[in-house]
N, C-alpha and C positions, 0 to 999 in steps of 0.2 A: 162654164168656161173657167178652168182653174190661171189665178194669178193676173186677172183683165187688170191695166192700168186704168186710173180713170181719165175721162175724156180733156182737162186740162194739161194732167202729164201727157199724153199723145200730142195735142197741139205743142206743148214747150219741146218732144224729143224729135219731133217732125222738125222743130227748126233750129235744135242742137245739131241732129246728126246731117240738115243740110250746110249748115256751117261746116265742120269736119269734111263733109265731099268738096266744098268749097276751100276748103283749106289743102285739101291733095293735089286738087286741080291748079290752084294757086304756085306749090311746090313742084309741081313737074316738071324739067328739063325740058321735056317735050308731048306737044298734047298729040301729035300723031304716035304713039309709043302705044303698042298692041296690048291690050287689056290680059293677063296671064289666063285669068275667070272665065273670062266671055273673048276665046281668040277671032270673031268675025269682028269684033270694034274695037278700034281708037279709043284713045280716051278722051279725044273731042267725040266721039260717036256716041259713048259714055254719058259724055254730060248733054249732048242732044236729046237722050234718051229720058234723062232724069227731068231738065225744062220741058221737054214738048208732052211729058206722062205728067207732070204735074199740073200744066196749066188747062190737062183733057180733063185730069178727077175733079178738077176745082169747077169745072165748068160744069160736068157731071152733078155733083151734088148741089149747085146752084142752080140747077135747072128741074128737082125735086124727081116726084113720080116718073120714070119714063119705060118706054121700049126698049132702047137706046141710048148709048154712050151719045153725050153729047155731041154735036161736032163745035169745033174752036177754032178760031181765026189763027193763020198761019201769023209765028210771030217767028222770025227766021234768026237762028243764033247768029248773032255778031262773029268777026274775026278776029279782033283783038281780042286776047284775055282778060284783062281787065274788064272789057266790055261782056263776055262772055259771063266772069264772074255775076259783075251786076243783072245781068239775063235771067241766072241761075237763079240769085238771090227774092229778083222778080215773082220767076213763077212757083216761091217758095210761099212766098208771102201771100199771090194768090189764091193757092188750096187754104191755107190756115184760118186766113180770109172768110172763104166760103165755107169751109167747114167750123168755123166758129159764131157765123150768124148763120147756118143750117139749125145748128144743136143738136146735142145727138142721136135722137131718137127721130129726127127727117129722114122718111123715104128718100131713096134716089136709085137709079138704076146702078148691078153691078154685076159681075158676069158667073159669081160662085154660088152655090148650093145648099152651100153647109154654115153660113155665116148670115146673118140678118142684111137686107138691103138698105140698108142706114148709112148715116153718117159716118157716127162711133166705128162701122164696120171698116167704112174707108180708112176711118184717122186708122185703123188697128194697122190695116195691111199697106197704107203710104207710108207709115214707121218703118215696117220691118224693111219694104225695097228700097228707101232710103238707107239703114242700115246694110243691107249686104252689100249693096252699090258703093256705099262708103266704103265696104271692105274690099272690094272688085277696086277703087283709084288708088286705096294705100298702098295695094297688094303690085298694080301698077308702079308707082315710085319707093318699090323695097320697103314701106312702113307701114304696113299692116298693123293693124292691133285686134284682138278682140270685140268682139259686140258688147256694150255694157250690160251687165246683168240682168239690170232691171227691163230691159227692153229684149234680152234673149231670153228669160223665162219667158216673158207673153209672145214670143217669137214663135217657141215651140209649139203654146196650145194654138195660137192665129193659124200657124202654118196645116197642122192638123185637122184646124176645123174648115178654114177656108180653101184651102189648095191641096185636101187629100177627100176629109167626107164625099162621099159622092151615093146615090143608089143605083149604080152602074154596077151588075154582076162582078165581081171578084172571079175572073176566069181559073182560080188554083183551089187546091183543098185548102178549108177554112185554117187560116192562122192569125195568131194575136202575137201583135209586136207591142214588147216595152218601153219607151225611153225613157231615162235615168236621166235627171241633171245631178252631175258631184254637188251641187247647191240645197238640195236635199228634196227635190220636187219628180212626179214622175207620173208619164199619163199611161193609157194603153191604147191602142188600134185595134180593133175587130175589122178582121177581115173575111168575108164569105159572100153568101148569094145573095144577099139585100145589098150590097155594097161594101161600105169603108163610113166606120163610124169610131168615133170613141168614148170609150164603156168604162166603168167602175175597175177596180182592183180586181185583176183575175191572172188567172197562168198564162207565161205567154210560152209561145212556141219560136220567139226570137227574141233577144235584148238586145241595145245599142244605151250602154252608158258614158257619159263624157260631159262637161262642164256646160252651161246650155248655151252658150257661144259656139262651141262646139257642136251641137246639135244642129243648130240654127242652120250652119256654116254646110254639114253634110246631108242634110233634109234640102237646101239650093241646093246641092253638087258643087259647092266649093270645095268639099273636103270627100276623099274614097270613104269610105267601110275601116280602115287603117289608122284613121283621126280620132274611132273612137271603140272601146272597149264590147267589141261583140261576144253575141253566144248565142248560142242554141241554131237553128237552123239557117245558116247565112243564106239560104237560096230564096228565103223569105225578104228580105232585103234588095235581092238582084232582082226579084219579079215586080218587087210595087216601083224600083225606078225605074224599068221598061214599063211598066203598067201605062195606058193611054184610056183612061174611061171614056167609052163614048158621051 
């Protein structure tokens, strides 16, 4: 895995970028104002999402080996915002919680393929959906910003290894996509009949170059094909994001 933070940095941006969501949700006019990113939610819907998934992984990794995502006691967000905020803050505090007396290298149940079922793996990918999420409330109240760097480099390789690898047949002829961060980093995808892996330095048959905030942004679907600097065969791009591996 090119560019892994280490597992300190994951717990201190796990509770940067929940501060930052807390902080847009704090600024909003109004927490019923439809999400631009995600138009089926509110962005009380928003923040239901981000409290009641953080206090299921925290429970998750607290509960070590399993079958199964944990199950967790209904903690039902408050209606006042203030109260909402402190909600948020709560079950911030309880993944960090449990993934800081986990350690990183504790088993725990998780639903992907292509990433370790660890801790570390969690803290990787509770980062990044705190990060886009934080970009889905700004994007909500007109201030959006960027992903920080150091957190959208390991975005791209997390997003790759945990939410694309798969050994699910590649139903298209074999192609290899590029992505370019302008930051000066850059992986590749193999795509064919073992699956979606990625490989070493090789030709690709698509590129997608753009800033790795950028990447991050259009790997979610927050951003088209248009956000960043494609080539070579763009039908390679329209297939992996209808792609659905069994």
């Amino acid at each position: 895995m090119q560019n892994a933070l280490g597992f300190p940095d994951l717990l201190r941006l796990i509770d940067e970028r929940s501060a930052a969501f807390r902080a847009a949700v704090a600024a909003a006019p109004d927490l019923g104002a439809k999400v631009p990113s995600c138009p089926e939610w509110t962005l009380a819907d928003l923040a239901q999402h981000i409290g009641d998934g953080r206090r299921a992984w925290a429970a998750t990794v607290a509960a070590g080996p399993a079958t199964a995502k944990a199950d967790v006691g209904d903690v039902p967000m408050p209606e006042q915002r203030d109260e909402i905020l402190a909600w948020l803050e709560d079950a911030t505090r309880e993944l960090v919680t449990a993934l800081d007396e986990a350690g990183p290298d504790r088993e725990c149940w998780a639903w992907w393929t292509g990433s370790p079922h660890n801790a570390r793996a969690v803290a990787r990918h509770q980062l990044q959906q705190l990060a886009v999420h934080t970009y889905d409330a700004q994007l909500t109240i007109g201030a959006e910003e960027p992903l920080p760097t150091d957190i959208a480099l390991d975005g791209v390789d997390e997003f790759l290894q945990t939410c694309v690898t798969t050994a699910s047949p590649w139903p298209h002829e074999p192609a290899t996509i590029g992505y370019h961060a302008a930051e000066g980093r850059s992986w590749w995808l193999l795509l064919d009949g073992n699956g979606a892996r990625t490989v070493q330095e090789t030709d690709a048959t698509a590129e997608a170059t753009a800033t790795a905030s950028d990447l991050v942004l259009f790997m979610y679907g927050r951003h088209d094909l248009s956000a960043v600097d494609a080539r070579g065969d763009h039908r390679v791009f329209e297939r992996i994001i209808a792609w659905e591996p069994a």
